[in-house]
C-alpha positions as a Python dict, from the first residue, in 0.01 Angstrom:
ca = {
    (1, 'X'): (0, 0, 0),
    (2, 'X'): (-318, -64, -174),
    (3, 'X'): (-475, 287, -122),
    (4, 'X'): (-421, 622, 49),
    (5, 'X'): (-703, 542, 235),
    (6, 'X'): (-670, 569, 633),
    (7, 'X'): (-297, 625, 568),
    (8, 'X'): (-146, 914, 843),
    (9, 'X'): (183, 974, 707),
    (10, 'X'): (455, 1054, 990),
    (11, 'X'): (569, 1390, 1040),
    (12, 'X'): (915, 1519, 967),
    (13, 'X'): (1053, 1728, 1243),
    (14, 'X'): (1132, 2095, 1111),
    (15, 'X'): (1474, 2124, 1224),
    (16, 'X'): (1570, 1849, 1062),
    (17, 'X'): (1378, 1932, 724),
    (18, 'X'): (1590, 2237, 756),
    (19, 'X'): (1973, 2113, 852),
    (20, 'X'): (1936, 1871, 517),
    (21, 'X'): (1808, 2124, 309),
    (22, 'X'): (2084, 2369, 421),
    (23, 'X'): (2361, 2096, 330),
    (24, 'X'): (2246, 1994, 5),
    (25, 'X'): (2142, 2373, -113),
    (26, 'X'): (1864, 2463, -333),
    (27, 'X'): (1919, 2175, -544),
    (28, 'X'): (2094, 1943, -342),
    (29, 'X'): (1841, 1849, -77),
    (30, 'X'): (1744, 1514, -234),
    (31, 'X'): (2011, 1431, 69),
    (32, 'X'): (1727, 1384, 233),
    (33, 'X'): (1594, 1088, 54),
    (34, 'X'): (1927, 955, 105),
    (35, 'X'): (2077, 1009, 421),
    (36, 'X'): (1785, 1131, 647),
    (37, 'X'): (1488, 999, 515),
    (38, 'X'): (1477, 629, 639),
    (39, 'X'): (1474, 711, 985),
    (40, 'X'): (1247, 1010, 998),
    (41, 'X'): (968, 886, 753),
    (42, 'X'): (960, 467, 649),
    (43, 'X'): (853, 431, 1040),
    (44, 'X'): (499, 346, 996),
    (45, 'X'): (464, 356, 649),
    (46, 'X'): (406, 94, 397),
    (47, 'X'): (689, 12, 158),
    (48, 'X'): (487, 58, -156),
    (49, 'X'): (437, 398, -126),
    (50, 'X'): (754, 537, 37),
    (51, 'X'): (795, 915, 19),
    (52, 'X'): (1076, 1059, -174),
    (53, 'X'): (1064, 1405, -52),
    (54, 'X'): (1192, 1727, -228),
    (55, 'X'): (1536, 1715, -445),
    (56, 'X'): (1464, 1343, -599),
    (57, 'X'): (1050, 1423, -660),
    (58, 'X'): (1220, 1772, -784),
    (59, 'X'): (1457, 1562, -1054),
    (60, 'X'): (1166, 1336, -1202),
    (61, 'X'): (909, 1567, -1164),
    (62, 'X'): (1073, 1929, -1296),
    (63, 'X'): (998, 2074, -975),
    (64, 'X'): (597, 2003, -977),
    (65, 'X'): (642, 1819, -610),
    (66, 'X'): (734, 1959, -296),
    (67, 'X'): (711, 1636, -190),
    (68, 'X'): (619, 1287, -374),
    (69, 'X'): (495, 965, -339),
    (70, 'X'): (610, 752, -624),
    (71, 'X'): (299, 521, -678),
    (72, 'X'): (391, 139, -728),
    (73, 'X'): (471, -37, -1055),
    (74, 'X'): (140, -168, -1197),
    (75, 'X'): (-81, 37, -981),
    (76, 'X'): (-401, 155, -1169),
    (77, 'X'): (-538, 391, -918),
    (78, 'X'): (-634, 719, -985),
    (79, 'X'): (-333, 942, -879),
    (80, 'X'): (-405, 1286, -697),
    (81, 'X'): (-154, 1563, -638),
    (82, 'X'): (-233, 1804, -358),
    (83, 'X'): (-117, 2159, -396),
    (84, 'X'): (107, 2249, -51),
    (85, 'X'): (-121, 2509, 78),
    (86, 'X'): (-344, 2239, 142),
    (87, 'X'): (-313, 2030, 464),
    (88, 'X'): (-227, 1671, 512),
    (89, 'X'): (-221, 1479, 805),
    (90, 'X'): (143, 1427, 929),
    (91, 'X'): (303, 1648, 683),
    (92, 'X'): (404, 2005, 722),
    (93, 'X'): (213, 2259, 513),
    (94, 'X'): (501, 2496, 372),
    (95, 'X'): (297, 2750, 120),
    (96, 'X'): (610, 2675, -82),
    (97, 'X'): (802, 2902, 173),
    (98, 'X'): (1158, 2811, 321),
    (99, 'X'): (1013, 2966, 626),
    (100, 'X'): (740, 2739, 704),
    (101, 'X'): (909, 2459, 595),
    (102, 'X'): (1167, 2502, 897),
    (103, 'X'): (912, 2650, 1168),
    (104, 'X'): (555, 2509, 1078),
    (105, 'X'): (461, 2174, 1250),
    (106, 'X'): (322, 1937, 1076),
    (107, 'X'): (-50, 1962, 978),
    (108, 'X'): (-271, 1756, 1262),
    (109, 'X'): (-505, 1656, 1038),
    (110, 'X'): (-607, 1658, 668),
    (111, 'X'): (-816, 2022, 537),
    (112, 'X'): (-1159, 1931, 476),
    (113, 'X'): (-1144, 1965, 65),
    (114, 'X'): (-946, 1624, 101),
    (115, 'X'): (-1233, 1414, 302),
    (116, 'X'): (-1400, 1247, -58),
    (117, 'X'): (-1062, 1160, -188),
    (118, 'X'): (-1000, 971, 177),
    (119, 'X'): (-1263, 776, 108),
    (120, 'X'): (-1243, 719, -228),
    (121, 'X'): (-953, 463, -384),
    (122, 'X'): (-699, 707, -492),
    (123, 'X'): (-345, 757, -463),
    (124, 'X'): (-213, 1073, -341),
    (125, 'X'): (161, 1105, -518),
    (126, 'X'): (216, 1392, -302),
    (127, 'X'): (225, 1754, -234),
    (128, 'X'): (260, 2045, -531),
    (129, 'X'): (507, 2310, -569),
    (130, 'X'): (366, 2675, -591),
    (131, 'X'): (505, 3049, -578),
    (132, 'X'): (590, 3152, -184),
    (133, 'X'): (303, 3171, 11),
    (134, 'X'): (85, 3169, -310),
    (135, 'X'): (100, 3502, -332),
    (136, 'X'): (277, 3595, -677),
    (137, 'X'): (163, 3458, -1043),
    (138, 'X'): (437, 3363, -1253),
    (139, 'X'): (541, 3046, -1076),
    (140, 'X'): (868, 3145, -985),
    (141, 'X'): (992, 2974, -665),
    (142, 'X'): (1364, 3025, -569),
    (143, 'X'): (1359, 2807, -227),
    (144, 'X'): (1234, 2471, -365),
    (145, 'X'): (1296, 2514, -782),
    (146, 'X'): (1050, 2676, -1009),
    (147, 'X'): (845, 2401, -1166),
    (148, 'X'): (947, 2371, -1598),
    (149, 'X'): (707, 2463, -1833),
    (150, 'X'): (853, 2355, -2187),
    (151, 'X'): (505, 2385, -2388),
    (152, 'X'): (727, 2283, -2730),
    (153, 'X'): (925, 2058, -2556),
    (154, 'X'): (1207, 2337, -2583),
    (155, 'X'): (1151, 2678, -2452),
    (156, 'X'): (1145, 2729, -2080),
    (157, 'X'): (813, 2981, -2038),
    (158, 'X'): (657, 3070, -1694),
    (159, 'X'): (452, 2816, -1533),
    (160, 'X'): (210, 3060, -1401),
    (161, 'X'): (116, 3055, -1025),
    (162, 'X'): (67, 3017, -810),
    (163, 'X'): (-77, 2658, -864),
    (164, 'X'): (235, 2590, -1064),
    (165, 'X'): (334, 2215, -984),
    (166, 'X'): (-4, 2121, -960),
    (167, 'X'): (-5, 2240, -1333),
    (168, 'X'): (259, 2091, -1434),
    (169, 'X'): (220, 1750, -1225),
    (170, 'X'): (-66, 1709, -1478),
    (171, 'X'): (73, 1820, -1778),
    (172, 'X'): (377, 1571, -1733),
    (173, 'X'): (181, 1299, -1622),
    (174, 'X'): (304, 1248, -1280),
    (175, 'X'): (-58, 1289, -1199),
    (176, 'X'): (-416, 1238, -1309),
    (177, 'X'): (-545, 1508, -1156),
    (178, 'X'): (-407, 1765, -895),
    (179, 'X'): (-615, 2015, -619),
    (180, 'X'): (-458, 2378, -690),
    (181, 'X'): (-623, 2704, -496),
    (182, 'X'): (-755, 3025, -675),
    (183, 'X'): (-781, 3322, -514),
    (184, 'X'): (-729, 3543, -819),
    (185, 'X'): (-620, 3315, -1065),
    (186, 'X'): (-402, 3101, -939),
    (187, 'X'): (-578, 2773, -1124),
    (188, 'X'): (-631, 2944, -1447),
    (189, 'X'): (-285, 3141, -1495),
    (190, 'X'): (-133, 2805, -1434),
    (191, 'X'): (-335, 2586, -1683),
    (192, 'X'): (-314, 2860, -1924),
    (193, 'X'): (36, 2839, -1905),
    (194, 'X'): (90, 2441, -1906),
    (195, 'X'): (-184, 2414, -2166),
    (196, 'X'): (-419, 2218, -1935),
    (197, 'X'): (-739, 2216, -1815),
    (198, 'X'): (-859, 2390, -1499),
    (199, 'X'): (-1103, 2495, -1299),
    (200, 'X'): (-1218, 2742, -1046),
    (201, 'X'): (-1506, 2623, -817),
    (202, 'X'): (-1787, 2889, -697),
    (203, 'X'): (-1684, 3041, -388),
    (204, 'X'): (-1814, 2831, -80),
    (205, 'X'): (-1868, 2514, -255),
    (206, 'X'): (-1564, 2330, -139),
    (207, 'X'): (-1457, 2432, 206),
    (208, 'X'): (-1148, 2581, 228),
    (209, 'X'): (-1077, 2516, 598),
    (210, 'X'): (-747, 2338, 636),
    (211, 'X'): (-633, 2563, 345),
    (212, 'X'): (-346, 2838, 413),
    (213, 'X'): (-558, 3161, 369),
    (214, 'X'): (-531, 3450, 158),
    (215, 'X'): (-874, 3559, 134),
    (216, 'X'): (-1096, 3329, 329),
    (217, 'X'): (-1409, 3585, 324),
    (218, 'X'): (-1356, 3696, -46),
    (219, 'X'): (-1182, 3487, -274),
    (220, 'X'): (-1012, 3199, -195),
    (221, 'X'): (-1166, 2848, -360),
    (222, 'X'): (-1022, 2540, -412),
    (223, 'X'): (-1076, 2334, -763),
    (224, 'X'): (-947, 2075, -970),
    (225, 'X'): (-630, 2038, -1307),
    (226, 'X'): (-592, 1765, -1493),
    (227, 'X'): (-463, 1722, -1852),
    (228, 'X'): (-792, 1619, -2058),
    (229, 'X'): (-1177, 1661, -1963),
    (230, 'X'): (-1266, 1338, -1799),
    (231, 'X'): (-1007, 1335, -1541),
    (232, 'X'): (-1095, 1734, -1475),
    (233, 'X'): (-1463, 1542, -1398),
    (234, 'X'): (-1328, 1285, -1170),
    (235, 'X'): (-1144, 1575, -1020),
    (236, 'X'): (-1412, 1742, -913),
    (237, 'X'): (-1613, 1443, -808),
    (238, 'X'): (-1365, 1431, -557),
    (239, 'X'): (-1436, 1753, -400),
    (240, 'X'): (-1809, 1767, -469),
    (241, 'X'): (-2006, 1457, -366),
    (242, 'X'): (-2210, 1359, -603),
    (243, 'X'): (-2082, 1537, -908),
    (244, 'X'): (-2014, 1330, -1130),
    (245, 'X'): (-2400, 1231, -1180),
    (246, 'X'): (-2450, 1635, -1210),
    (247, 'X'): (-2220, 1640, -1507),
    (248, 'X'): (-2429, 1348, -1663),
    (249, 'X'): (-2709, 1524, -1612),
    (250, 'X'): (-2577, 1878, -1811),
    (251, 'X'): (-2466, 1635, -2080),
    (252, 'X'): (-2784, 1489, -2107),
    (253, 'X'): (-2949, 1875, -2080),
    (254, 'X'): (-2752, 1977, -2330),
    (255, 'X'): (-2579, 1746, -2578),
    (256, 'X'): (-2487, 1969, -2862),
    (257, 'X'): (-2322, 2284, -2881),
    (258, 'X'): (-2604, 2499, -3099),
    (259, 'X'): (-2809, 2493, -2759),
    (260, 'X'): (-2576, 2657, -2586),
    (261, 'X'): (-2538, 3038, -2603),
    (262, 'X'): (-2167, 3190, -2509),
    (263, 'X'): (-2141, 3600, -2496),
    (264, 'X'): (-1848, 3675, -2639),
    (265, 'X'): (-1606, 3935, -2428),
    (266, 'X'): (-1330, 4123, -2647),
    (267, 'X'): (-1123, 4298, -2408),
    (268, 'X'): (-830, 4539, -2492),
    (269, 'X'): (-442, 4446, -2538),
    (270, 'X'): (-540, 4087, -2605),
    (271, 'X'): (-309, 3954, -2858),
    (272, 'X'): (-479, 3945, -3198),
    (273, 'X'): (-392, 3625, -3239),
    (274, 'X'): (-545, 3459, -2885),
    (275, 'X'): (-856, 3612, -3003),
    (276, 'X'): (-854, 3438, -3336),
    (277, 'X'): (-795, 3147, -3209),
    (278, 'X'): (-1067, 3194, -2953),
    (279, 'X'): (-1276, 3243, -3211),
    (280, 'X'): (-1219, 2964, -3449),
    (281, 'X'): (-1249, 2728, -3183),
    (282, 'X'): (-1595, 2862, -3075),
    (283, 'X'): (-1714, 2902, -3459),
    (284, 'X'): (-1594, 2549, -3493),
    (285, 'X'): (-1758, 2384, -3204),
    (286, 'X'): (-2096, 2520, -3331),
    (287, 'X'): (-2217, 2717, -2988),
    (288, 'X'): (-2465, 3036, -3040),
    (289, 'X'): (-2219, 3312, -3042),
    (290, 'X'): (-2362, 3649, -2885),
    (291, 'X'): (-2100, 3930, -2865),
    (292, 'X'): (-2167, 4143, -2532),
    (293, 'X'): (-2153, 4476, -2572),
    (294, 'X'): (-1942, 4739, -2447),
    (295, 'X'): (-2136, 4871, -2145),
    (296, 'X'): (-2028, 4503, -1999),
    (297, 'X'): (-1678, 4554, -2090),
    (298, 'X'): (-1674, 4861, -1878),
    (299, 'X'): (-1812, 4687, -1590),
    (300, 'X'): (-1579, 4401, -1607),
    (301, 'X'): (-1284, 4593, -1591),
    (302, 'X'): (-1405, 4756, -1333),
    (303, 'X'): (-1429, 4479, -1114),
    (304, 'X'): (-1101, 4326, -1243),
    (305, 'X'): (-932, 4667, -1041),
    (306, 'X'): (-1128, 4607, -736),
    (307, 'X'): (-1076, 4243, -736),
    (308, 'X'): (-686, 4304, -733),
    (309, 'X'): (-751, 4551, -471),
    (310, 'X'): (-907, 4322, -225),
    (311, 'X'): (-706, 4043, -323),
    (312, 'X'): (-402, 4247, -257),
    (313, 'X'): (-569, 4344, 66),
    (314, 'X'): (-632, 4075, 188),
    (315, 'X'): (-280, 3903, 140),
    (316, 'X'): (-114, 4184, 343),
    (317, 'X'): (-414, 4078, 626),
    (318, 'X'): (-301, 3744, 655),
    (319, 'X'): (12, 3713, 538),
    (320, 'X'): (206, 4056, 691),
    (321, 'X'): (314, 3844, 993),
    (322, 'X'): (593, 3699, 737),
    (323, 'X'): (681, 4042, 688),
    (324, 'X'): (1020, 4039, 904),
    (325, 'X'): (1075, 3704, 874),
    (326, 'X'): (1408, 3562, 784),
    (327, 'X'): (1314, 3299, 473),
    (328, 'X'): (1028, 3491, 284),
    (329, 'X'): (1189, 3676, -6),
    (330, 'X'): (1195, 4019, -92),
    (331, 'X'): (938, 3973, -382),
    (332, 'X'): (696, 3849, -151),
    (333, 'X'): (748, 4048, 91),
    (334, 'X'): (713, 4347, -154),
    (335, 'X'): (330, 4203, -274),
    (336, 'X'): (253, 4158, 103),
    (337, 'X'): (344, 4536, 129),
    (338, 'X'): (156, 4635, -153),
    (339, 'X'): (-127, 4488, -27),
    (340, 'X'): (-113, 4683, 298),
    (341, 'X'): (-170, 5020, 59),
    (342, 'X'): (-425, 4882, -112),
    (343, 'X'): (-602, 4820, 220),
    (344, 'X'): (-529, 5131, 334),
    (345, 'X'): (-640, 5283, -34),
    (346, 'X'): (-952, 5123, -173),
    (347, 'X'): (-1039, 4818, -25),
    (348, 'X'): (-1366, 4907, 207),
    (349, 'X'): (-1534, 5108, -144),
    (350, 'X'): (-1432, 4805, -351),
    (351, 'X'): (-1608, 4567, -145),
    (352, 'X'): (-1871, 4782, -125),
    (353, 'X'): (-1942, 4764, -500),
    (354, 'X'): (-1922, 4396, -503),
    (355, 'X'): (-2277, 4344, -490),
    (356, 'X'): (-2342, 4556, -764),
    (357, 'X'): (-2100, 4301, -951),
    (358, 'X'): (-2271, 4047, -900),
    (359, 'X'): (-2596, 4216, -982),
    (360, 'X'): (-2483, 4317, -1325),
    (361, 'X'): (-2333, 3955, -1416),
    (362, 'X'): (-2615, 3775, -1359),
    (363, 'X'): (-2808, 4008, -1555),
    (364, 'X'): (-2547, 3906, -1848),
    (365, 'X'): (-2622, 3517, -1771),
    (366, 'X'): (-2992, 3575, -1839),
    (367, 'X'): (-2901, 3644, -2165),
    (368, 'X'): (-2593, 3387, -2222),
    (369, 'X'): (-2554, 3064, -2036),
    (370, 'X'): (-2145, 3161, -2068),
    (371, 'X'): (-1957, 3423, -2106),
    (372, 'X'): (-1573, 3335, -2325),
    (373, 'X'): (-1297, 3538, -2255),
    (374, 'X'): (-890, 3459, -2273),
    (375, 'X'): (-776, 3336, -1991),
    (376, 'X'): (-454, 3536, -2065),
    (377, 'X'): (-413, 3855, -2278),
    (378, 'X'): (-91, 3713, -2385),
    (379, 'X'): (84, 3422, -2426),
    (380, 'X'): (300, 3337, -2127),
    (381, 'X'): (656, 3471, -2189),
    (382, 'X'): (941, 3286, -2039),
    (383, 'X'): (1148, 3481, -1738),
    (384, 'X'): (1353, 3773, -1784),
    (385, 'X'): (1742, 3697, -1744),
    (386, 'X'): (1731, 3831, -1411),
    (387, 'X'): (1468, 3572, -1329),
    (388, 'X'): (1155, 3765, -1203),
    (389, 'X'): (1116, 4066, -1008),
    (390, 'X'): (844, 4245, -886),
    (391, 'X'): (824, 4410, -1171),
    (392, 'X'): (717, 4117, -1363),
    (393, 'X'): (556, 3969, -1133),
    (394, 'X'): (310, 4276, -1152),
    (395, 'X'): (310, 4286, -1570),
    (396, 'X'): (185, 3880, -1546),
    (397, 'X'): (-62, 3978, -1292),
    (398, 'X'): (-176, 4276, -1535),
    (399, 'X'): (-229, 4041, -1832),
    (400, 'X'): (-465, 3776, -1668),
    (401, 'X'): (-822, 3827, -1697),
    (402, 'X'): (-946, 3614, -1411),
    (403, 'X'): (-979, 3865, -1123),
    (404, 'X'): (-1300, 3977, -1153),
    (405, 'X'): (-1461, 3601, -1143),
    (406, 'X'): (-1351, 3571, -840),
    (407, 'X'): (-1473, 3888, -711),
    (408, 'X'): (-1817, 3766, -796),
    (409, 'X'): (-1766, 3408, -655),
    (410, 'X'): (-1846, 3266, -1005),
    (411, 'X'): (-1707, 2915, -1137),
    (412, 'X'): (-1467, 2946, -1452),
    (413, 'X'): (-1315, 2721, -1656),
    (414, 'X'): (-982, 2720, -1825),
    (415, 'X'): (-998, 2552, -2153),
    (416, 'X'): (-624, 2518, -2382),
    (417, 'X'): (-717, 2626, -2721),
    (418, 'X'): (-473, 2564, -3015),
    (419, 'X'): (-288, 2851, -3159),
    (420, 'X'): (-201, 2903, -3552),
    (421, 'X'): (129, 2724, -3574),
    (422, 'X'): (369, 3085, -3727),
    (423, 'X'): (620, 3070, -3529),
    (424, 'X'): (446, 2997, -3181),
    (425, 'X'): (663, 2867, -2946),
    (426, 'X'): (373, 2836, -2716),
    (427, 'X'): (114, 2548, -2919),
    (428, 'X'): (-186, 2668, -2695),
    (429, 'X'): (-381, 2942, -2583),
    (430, 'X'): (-678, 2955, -2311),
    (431, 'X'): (-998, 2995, -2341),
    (432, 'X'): (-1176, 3097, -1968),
    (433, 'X'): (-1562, 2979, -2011),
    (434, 'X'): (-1714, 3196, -1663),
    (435, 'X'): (-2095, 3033, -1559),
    (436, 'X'): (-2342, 3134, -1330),
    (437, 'X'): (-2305, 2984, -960),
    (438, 'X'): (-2301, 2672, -890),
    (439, 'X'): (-2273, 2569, -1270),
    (440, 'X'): (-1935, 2368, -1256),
    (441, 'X'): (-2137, 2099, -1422),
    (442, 'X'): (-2258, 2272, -1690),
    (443, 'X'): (-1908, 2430, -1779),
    (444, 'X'): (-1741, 2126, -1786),
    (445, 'X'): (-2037, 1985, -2030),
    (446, 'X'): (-1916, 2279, -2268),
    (447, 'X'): (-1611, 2244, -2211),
    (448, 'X'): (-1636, 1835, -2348),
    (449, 'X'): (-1806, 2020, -2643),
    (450, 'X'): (-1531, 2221, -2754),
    (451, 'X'): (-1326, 1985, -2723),
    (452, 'X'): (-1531, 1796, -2950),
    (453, 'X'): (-1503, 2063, -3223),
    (454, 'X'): (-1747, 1926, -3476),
    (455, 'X'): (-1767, 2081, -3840),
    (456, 'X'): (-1925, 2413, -3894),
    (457, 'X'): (-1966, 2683, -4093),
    (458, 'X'): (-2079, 2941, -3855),
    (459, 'X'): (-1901, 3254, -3849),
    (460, 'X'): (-1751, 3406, -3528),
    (461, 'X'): (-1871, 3788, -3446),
    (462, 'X'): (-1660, 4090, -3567),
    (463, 'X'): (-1508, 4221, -3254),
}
């Protein structure tokens, strides 16, 4: 098959998604591939780009894919991994959940974020693993494999979620770019984690319709991954038409660092270390460096708590249908439940104050074009020995600093940052560069400029 264009793949009748998954196990449903696959799914399509679906694209990929389509040998095409909360035409949605992977028919057609990628020549290699339902952070999935994240090529750390195999997908190569969904973080976390690059798209831009809710009125945005800068731009030129000539346009606005100004945010229980690092990477890349003061500080935080609150909220609105359903785990079903007190709790006064937000940050952005800020307060740990919990789920949740951008609808981007090599078993940090709406274009023009890290001498502010 030449493209992904105009191709409908064939759907794959839940219960017999579910019978093979039950007989090979958690790790053992690559049966599929083998045994059921041929008759449910080469029907219609082309050989070049047969499916392998779950426990084979699990093997090569270290659980990124939920699904995959292993492009053909010599094929130079762009390749584009969808994140599974994100319909396709033909193929069932499943959120990552066993239970909509057995009960959930397959999507009728493809979510609207997908339309310029249709028409443009690229290969979709399949669909992304995330956490269930997309609903916790850390990445963990037990139904379908929690995608690897071995920064140092040793040490098993958290992939983040719940964009997790669209993070990973990219930072293994198995794609050029992947589609993940942020609600609260769930780009960022992710790419902080894998040490990639991704970014979270003003609320609105990219229509989210076709897209497994969590927070349709609030929150939820789709946006693009990839590993380096130029495929994060081709990324997004796939969900905004015509982006790629705004990008070329804030390059040729702004072509050096010194005319950029970035307010510096220094935020409490941030590892000493991120923050150096931070720094020296912003000192080094020559940007104006304006430390914000602590007034802000108090105001972000602020809308850090209410943007978990609605968040929250809003989960247990859509999602507390799953809440006696047999194949959603306890974990999730936990979060779901927390969100119902939150709704009950705080959710009507927080939304109330988002305005005020909103207000206050772009006051900040007529001072700064940026605002820098870790992405994480830590570095991500790996799991506990009992795996996760909700417990941990809650302290990863705690240390991410991404809440509050999407409580104002703002574009962010999540830049890895190299760390001092003592003794890190983690080689990269994140930098999360937060513009004013509708500045994707601009970010990602900063973002090339860091990257860029030409010589200076300028000092970064005392924090």
């Amino acid at each position: 098959m030449s493209s992904i264009r105009n191709t409908v793949h064939k759907p794959v009748p839940a219960p017999a998604f579910h019978a093979v998954h039950q007989q090979g196990g958690k790790d053992g449903i690559g049966v599929i591939a083998r045994r059921v696959l041929p008759g449910l799914l080469l029907v219609g399509l082309l050989s070049a780009c047969s499916p392998v679906w779950l426990g084979d694209a699990l093997r090569h990929g270290k659980h990124a894919f939920i699904v995959y389509w292993p492009p053909p040998k010599n094929d130079h095409s762009l390749r584009l991994a969808v994140k599974d909360l994100i319909d396709m035409q033909g193929v069932v949605t499943t959120g990552g959940s066993e239970h909509l992977a057995k009960t959930r028919a397959p999507a009728a057609r493809d979510a609207q974020c997908l339309a310029l990628a249709r028409e443009s020549k690229v290969r979709i290699v399949g669909k992304t693993n995330l956490t269930e339902l997309a609903v916790t952070v850390s990445g963990k999935n037990s139904y379908f494999g929690t995608p690897v994240n071995r920064p140092d090529g040793h040490a098993r750390l958290i992939p983040g979620g719940s964009s997790s195999g669209s993070a990973v997908a990219v930072a293994t190569g198995m794609a050029d770019v992947a589609f993940g969904t942020d609600t609260a973080g769930s780009i960022r976390v992710p790419a902080a984690c894998c040490g990639v690059y991704g970014l979270k798209t003003t609320f609105g831009l990219v229509p989210t319709k076709g897209v497994l809710p969590i927070s349709p009125k609030h929150l939820d945005t789709v946006g693009p991954m990839a590993k380096d800068l130029p495929r994060l731009v081709l990324g997004m030129d796939l969900l905004q038409r015509g982006f790629a000539s705004l990008y070329d346009a804030a390059v040729a606005a702004k072509p050096v660092a010194s005319q950029i100004r970035i307010g510096r945010l220094y935020l409490d229980n941030t590892d000493p270390a991120i923050d150096q690092a931070i720094d020296h990477a912003l000192a080094a890349s020559g940007f104006q460096i304006i430390q914000l003061d602590p007034e802000f500080k108090t105001k972000w935080l602020e809308a850090e708590a209410d943007g978990k609150t609605v968040a929250l909220a809003d989960t247990w609105l859509n999602d507390r249908k799953y809440i006696n359903e047999e194949g959603v785990t306890r974990t999730t079903k936990m979060v779901i439940r927390q969100g119902e007190m939150d709704y009950e709790m705080g959710y009507k006064d927080a939304l109330k104050r988002q305005k005020s937000w909103q207000r206050d940050l772009n006051r900040e952005f007529a001072k700064v074009d940026f605002i820098a800020v870790p992405t994480l307060q830590t570095l991500p740990p790996a799991f506990p020995f009992w795996d996760s919990s909700v417990g941990f789920e809650w302290m990863v949740f705690n240390s991410q600093n991404t809440v509050g951008v999407n409580f104002a609808g703002n574009p962010a981007l999540a830049i890895p940052i190299p760390m001092p090599a003592q003794g890190k078993i983690h080689p990269v940090t994140s930098l999360q560069l937060v513009g004013p709406r509708l500045s994707e274009a601009q970010l990602l023009n900063a973002g090339r400029l860091l990257a860029a890290k030409p010589p200076t001498s300028r000092r970064p502010p005392a924090p």
